[in-house]
N, C-alpha and C positions, 0 to 999 in steps of 0.2 A: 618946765617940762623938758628933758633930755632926749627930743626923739631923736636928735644927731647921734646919740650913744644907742637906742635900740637901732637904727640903720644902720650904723657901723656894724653892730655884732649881727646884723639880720644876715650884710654883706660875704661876713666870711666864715663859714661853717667851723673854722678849726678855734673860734671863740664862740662856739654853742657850748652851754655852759661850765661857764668859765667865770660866769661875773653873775652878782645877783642885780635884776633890774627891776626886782617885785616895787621896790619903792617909788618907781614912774607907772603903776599898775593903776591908780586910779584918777589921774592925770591924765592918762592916755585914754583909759576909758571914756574919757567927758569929752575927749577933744573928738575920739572915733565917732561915738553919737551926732555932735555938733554937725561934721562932717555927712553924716548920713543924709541930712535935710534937703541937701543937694544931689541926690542922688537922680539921676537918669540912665536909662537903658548904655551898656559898656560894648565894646566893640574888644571881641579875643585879643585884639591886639595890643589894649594897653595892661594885659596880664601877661603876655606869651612867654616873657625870661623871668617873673615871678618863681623862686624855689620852694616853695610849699605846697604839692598838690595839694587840689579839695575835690571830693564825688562826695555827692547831697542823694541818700538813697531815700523814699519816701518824700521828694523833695515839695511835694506840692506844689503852692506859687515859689517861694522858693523863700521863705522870713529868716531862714537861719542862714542861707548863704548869704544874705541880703549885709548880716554884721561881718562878714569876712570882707566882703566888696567893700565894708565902707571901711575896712582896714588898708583897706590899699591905695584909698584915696588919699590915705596918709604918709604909706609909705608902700615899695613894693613888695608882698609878699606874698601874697599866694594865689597859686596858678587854678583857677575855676576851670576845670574839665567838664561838669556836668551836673544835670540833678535827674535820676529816674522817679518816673513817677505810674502806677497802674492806670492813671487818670492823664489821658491826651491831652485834655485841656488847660491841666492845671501843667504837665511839663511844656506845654508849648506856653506859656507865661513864663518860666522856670527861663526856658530857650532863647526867648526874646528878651529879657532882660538881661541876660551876662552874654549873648551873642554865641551858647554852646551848642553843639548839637541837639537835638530833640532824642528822648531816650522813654518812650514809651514802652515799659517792661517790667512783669511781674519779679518782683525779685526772687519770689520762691523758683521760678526758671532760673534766674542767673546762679541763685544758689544752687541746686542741686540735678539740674539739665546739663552733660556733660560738652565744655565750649561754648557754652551760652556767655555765663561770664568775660569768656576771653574774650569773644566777638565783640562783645560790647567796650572792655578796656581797649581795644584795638582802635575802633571807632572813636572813641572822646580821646586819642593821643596818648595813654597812661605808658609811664616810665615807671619802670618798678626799682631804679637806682635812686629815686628822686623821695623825700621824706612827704608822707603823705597824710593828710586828715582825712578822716572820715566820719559822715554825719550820718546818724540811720533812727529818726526821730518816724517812729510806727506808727503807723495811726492809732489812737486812744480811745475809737470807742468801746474796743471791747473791754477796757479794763473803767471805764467813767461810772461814779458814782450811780448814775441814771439809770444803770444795769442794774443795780442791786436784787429788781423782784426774781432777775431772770438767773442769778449766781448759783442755784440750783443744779441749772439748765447743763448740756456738754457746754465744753471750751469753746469762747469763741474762735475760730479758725484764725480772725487777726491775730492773735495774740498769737499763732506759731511763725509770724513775723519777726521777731526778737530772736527766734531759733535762727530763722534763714540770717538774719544780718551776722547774724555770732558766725556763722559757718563763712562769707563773705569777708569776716574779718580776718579770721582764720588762716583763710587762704593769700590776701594781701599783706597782712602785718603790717597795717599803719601805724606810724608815729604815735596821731592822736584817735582816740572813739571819742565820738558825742552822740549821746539819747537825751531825749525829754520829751518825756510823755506824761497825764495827767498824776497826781500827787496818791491818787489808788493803784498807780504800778508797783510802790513799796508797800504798799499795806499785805496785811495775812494771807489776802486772798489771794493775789497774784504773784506773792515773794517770789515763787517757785520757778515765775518765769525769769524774775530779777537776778535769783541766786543761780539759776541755770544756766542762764547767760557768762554771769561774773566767774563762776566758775571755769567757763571755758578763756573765758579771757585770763583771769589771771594763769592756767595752765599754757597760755603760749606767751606768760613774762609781762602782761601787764598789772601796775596797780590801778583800779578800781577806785574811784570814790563816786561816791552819789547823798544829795542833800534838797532839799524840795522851799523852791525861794518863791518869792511874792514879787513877781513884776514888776508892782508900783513902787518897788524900793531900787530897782534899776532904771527911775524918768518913766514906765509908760505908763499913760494917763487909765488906767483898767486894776483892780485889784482880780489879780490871775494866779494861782497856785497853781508852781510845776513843779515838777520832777527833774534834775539835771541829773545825767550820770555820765563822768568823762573818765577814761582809761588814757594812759600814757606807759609806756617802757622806762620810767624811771617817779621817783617821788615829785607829790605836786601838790599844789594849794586849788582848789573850787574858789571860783569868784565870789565879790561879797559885794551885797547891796550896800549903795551909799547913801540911802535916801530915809530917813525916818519917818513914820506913820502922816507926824504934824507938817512933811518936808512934801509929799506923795504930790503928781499933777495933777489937776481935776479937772473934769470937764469943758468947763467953762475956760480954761488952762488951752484945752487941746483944741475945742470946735465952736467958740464963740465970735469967731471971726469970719465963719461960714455967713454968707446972705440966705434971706431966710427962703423959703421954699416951700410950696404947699405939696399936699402930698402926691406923689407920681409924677409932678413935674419937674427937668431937670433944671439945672441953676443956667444960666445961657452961656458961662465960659467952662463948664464942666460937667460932662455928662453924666459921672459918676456921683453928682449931689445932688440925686434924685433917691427919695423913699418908694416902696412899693402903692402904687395904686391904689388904696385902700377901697373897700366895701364902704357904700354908707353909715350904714350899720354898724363898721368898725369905728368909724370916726364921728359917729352920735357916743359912744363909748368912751373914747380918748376925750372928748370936749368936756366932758365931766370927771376928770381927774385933775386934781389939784396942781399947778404946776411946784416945779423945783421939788424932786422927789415924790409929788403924788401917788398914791394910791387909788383902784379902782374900788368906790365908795358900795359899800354893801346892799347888794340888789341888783348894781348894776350887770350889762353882759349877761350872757347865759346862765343858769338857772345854777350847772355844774359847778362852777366857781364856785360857788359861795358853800357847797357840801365838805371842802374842807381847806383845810390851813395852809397846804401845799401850795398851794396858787396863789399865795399872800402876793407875788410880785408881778405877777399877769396883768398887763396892760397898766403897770407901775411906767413913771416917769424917772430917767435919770433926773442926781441928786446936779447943781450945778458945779457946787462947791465941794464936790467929793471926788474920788475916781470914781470912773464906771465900773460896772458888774462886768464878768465877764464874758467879751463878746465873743460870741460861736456863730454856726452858719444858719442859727436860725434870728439873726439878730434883727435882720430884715420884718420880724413879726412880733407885732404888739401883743400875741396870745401868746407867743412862748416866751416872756417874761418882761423884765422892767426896762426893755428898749424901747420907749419914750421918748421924748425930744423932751426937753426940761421943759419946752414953754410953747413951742410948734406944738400943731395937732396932727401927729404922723408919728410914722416911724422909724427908724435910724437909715437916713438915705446911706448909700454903698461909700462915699467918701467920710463920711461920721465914723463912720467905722472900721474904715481903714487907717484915718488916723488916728480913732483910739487903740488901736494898734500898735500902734508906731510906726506905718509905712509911712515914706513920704510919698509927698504930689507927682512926684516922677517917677515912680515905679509905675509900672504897665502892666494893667489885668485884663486876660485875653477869655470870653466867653459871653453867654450870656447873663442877664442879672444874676438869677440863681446862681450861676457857676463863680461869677466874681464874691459874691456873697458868699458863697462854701468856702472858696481858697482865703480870703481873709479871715474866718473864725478858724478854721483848719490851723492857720500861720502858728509860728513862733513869732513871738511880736521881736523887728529888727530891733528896738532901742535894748531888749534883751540879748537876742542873739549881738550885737555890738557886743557886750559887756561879756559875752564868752569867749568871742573871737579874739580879743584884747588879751585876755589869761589866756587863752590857748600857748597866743605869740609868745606872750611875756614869759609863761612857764618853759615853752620850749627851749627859750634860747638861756634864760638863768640856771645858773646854778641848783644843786640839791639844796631845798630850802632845810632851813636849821627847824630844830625842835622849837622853837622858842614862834617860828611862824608859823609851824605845822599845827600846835594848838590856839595860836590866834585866830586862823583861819576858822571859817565854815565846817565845824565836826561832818565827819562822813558816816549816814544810817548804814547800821549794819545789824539791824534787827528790825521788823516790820512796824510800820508806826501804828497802827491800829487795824480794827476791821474794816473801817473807813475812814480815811483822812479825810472826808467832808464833813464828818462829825468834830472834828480836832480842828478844821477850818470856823465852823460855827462856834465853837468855844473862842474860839483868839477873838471873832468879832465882838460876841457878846460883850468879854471881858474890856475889850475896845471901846464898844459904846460906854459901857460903867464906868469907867476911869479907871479903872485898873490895871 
């Protein structure tokens, strides 16, 4: 691995691309990952002569700055200004971990409140001579599959989220964009926000790509389907999973090294590896589910369950030897699907599911249970965000990549994948289980 050749060229802007350095692009990626395991709360100061801004809009706890951070433990490269978030709680985690200011604020005000913006670039230090990322990952429920009875319904208001950050973008003209949101933001139903976007972006000089990858093919122990969409001011390559289906972590991989733990109690060196409390009631229910991927046996639990097929994975057990399903902020609850402990009688304590994740032990989650449990399903999982962070760099500083890597790479959608990509998810499984 040549990272003395990407620090050279990080060093001196007048060799930003000049040289191709795609060929240290997945090399670099394992080693940024590795790096991340060790991650604890950073102090501004070991970023402050970093040249690469980053502002993390919609930042949440903060999973996608979280692979840029562990890019700088490698090398120095980019300057963390901030992450805003509508939610106090989750940017004061955001705050406390990269040591930035706290930036609690609707972006539809920064967007289009006149000075609102600048107020805020003022406050986190922004130089607008300095090449900048920006991250603006919207929240996704209004575009998640889960919606579908309600697609009828007006627009969800989240979704004019994607307007405000385009119009944010606009106005800054970063280097890089980064979105990712769930795998139904390309589909039929919400292209219009996709393509509404891309449009305004590529009209002030950017090219667009967007291509929707599976997690567990970049190390995180979760089978998760997303959406990446990155813009850049010149030609570029979308990262590419290194990990095949038979290669993927699995659970047992991530959290089999946890002590075990009954349910609502915490483990004694870590508070965060405590499941919720459960009702009796719930956990007469869980004690009759088969371990190592069990199912809830027919009869059991409520009456409802069993009226239809939908709930096939409700108070299911993770598989050991699989990845997990993916975990959201309802992961905390055995009724809202197959977060199980494979073999415990409980359910996914707040640390299980941070590391399926891919956070590490040294990230710091600032709330109550609920709220630490929202920001970790909320997350981009960091062993992902790593593997963006790493092609950001790598694209930025190489050369115009040749034809010959432009169609090696990750094709970029540029027609909606269906009405629902959770339907096109369930076929690759099925196909999956069948050997096919």
């Amino acid at each position: 691995m040549k990272i003395s050749l990407i620090m050279d060229v990080l060093a001196d802007k007048s060799k930003w691309g000049c040289m191709d350095l795609r060929g240290e692009k997945r090399d670099f990626i394992k080693m940024i990952q590795k790096s991340l395991t060790s991650f604890s709360p950073v102090s501004p100061n070991t970023f402050a002569n970093n040249p690469i801004q980053l502002i993390d809009f919609f930042c949440g706890a903060g999973g996608t700055s979280l692979g840029f951070a562990a890019v700088n433990s490698i090398l120095p490269a980019f300057k963390m200004l901030g992450g805003c978030d509508i939610n106090k709680v989750s940017a004061t985690t955001y705050s406390y971990n990269y040591g930035t200011p706290l930036i609690h604020e609707d972006i539809t005000k920064l967007a289009y409140e006149d000075g609102a913006l600048e107020a805020c670039l003022t406050k986190i230090g922004y130089d607008p001579g300095a090449p900048t990322v920006l991250i603006g990952c919207a929240p996704c429920q209004g575009f998640s599959s889960h919606r579908k009875k309600h697609w009828h319904e007006e627009d969800d208001i989240r979704n004019s989220l994607i307007m405000a950050f385009a119009e944010i973008v606009k106005k800054l003209q970063p280097e890089v964009i980064i979105m990712e949101n769930v795998p139904e933001f390309l589909s039929q139903r919400y292209w219009k926000y996709f393509s509404s976007a891309k449009k305004i972006y590529e009209e002030n000089g950017y090219i667009v790509r967007a291509s929707i990858f599976n997690a567990a093919s970049f190390g995180v122990p979760q089978e998760r389907f997303r959406s990446i969409i990155m813009g850049m001011k010149k030609e570029f390559v979308l990262p590419e999973g290194y990990l095949q289906p038979g290669e993927y972590r699995t659970v047992r991989d991530a959290i089999s090294h946890l002590p075990v733990v009954s349910a609502g109690v915490a483990a004694s060196n870590d508070p965060m590896h405590k499941s919720a409390a459960h009702k009796q009631s719930t956990i007469d229910i869980i004690r009759q589910v088969p371990h190592d991927g069990g199912n809830r046996p027919a009869g059991v639990g409520p009456e409802c369950l069993n009226k239809t097929k939908g709930f096939s994975d409700v108070y299911g057990r993770l598989y050991w030897d699989r990845p997990s399903i993916t975990i959201t902020h309802y992961a905390r609850n055995p009724a809202s699907g197959r977060y199980i402990h494979p073999e415990q009688d409980r359910g996914l304590t707040a640390r299980e599911a941070a590391i399926l994740q891919s956070f590490p032990d040294g990230f710091v989650f600032t709330g109550k249970s609920d709220d630490i449990y929202r920001q970790i399903g909320e997350a981009v999982p960091p062993m992902l965000s790593s593997a963006v962070a790493a092609n950001v760099l790598i694209e930025l500083l190489s050369a115009i990549p040749t034809e010959e890597e432009i169609s090696s790479s990750p094709s970029s959608i540029v027609e909606p994948v269906s009405s629902s990509y959770s339907s096109v998810i369930a076929g690759i499984k099925t196909r999956k289980k069948a050997g096919r």
